[in-house]
Backbone as a printed PyTorch tensor [residue, N CA C, xyz], in Angstrom:
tensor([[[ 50.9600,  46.9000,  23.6450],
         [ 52.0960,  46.1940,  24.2060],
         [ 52.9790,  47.1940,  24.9260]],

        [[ 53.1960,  47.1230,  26.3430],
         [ 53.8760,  47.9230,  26.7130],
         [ 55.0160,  47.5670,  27.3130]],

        [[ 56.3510,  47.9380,  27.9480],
         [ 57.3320,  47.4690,  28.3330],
         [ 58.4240,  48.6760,  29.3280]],

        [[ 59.2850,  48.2350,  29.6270],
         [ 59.5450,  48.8850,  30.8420],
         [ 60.8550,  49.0410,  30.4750]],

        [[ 61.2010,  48.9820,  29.1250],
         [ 62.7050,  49.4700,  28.8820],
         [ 62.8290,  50.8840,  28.6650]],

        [[ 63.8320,  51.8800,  29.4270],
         [ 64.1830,  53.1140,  30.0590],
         [ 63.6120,  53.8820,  28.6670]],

        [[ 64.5480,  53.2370,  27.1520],
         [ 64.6740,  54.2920,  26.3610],
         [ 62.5890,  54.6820,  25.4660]],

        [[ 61.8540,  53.9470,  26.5300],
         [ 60.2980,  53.9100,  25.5460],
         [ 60.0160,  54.9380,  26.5340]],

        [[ 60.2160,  54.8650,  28.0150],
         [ 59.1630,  55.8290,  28.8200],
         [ 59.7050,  56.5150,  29.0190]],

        [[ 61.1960,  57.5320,  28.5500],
         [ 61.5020,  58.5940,  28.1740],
         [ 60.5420,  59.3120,  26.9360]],

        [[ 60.0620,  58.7020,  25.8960],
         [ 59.9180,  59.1500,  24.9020],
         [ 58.1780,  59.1560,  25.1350]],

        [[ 57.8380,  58.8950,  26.1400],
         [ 56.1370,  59.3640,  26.7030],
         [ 56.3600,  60.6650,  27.7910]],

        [[ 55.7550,  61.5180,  26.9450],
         [ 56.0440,  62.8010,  27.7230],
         [ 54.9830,  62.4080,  29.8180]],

        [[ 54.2390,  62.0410,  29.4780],
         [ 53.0410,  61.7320,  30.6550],
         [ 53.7080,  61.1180,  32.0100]],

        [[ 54.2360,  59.8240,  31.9170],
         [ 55.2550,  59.1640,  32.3350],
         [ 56.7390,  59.3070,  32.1000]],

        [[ 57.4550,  59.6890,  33.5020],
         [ 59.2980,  59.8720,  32.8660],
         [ 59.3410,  58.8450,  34.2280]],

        [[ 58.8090,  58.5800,  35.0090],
         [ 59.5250,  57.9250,  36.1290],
         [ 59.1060,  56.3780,  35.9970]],

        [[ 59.5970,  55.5510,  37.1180],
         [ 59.6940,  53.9870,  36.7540],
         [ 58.6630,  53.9720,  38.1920]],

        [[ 57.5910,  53.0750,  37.9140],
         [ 56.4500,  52.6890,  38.6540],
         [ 57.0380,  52.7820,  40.2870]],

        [[ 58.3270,  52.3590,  40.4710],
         [ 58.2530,  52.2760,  42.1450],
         [ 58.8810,  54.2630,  43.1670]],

        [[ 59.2410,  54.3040,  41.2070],
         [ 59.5970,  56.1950,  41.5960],
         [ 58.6570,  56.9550,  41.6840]],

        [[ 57.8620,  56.9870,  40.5350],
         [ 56.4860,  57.2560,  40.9180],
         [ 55.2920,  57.5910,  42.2990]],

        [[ 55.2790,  55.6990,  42.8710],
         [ 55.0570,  55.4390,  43.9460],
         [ 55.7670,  56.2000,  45.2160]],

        [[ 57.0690,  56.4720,  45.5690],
         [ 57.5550,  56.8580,  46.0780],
         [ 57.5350,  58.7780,  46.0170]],

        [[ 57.1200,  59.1910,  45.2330],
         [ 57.2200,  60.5640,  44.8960],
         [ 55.3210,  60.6860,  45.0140]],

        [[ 54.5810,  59.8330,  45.1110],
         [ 53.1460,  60.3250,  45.4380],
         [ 53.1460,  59.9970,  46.6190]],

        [[ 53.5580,  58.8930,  47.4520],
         [ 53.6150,  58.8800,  48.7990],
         [ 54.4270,  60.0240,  49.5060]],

        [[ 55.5300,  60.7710,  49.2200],
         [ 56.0480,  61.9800,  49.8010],
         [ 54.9490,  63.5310,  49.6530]],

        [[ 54.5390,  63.0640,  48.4060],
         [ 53.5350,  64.5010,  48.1510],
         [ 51.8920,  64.2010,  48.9960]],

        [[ 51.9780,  63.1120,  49.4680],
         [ 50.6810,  62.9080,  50.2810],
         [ 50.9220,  63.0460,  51.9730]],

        [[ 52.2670,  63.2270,  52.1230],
         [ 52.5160,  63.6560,  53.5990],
         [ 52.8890,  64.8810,  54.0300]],

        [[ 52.7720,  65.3400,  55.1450],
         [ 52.7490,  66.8770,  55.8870],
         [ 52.5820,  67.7520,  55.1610]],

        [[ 53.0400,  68.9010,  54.7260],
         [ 52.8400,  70.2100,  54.7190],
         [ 51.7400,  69.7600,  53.2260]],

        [[ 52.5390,  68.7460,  52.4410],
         [ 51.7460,  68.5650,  50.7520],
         [ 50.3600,  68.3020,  50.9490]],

        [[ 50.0120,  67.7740,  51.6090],
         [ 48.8960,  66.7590,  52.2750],
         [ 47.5240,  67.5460,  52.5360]],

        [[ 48.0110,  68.8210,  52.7840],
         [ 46.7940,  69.3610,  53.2700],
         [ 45.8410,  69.9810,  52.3940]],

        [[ 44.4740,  70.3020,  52.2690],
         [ 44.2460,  71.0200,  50.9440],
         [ 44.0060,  72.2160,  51.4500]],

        [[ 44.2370,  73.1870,  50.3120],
         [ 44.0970,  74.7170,  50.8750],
         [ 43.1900,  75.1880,  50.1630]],

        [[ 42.5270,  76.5260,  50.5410],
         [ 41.1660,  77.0250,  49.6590],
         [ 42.6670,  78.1030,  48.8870]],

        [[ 41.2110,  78.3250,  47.5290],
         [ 42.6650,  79.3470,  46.7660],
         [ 43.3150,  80.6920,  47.0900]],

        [[ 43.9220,  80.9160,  47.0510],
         [ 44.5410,  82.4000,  46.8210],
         [ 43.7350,  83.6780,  46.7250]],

        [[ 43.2580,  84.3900,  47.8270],
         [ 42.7660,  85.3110,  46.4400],
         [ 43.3970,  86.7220,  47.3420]],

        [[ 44.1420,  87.2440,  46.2180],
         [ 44.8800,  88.5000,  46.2360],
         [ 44.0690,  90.0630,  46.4570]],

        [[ 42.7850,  89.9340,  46.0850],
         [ 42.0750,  90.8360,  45.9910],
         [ 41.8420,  91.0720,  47.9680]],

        [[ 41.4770,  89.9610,  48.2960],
         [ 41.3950,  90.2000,  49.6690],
         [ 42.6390,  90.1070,  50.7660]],

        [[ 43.4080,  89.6600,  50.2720],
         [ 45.0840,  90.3630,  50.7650],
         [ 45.2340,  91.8240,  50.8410]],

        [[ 45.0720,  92.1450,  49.4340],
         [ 45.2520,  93.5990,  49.3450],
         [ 43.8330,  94.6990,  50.3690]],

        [[ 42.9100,  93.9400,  50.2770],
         [ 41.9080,  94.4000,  51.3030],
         [ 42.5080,  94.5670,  52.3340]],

        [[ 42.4170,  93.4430,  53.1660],
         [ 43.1020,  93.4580,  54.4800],
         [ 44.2960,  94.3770,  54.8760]],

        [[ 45.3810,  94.3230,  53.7740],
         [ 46.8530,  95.1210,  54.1600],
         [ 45.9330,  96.5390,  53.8390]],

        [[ 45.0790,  96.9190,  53.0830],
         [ 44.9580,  98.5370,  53.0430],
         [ 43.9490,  98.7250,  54.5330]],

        [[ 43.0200,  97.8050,  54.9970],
         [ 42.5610,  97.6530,  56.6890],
         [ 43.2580,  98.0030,  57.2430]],

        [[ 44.5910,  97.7970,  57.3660],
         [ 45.8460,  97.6830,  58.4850],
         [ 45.9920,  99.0330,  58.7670]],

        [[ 46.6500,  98.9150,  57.1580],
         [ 47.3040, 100.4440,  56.8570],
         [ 46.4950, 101.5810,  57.6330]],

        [[ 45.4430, 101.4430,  56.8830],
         [ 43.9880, 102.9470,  57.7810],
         [ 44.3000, 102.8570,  59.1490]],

        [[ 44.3550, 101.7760,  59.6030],
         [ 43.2970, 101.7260,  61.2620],
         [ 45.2310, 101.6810,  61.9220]],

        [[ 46.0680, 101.6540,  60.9950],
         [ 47.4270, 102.0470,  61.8960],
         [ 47.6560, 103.5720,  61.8670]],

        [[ 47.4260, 104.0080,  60.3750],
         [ 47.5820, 105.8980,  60.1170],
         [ 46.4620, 106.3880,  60.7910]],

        [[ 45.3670, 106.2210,  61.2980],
         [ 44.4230, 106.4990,  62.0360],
         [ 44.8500, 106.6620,  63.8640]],

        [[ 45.3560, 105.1630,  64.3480],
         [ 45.5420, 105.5550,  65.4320],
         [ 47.2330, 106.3220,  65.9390]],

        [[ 48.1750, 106.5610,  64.5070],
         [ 49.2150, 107.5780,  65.1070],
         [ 47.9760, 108.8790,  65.4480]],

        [[ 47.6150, 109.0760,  64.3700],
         [ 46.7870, 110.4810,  64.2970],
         [ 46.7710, 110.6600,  65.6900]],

        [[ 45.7110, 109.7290,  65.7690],
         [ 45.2870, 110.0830,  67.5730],
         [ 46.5490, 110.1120,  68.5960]],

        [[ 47.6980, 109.3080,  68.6290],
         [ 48.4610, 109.1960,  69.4200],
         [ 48.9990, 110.7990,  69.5000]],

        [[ 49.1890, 111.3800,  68.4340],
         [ 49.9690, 112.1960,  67.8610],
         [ 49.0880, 113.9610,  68.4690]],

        [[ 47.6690, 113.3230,  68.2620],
         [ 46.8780, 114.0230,  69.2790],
         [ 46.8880, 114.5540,  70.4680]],

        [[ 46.9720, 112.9220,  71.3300],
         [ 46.6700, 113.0160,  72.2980],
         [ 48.1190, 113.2970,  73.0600]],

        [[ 49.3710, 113.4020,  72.6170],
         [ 50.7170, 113.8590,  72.8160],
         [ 50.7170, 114.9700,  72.8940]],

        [[ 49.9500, 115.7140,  71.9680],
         [ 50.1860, 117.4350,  71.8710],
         [ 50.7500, 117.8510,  70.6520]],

        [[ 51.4280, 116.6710,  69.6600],
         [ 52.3270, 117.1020,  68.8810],
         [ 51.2630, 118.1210,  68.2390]],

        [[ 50.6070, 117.7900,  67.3170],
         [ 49.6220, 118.5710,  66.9010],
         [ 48.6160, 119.4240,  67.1180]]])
């Protein structure tokens, strides 16, 4: 038996909102930026890439630094 008085679907951790809040809060999370799916995270190849950078930027001062004379 279920019912729709405030003080029962407080006390269901699963459900806190009222069916048309609900509705309204999955229709906002199904539009623009929420909407899209993304592949995951992965940090390991972040950190790849930024130490790529890093080399192939300290690499070409070298040369700049070269081809200036400083060195």
């Amino acid at each position: 038996m279920t019912s729709n008085d405030p003080e029962e679907q407080s006390s269901n951790p699963e459900n806190r909102l009222y069916p048309e809040d609900q509705a309204r809060v999955d229709a906002f999370v199904k539009r623009g930026v929420n909407s899209v799916e993304r592949k995951p995270f992965r940090p390991m190849r972040l950190l790849l890439i930024l130490i790529g950078v890093v080399v192939s930027l300290s690499i070409l001062s070298q040369l700049l630094a070269r081809w200036a004379g400083i060195y």
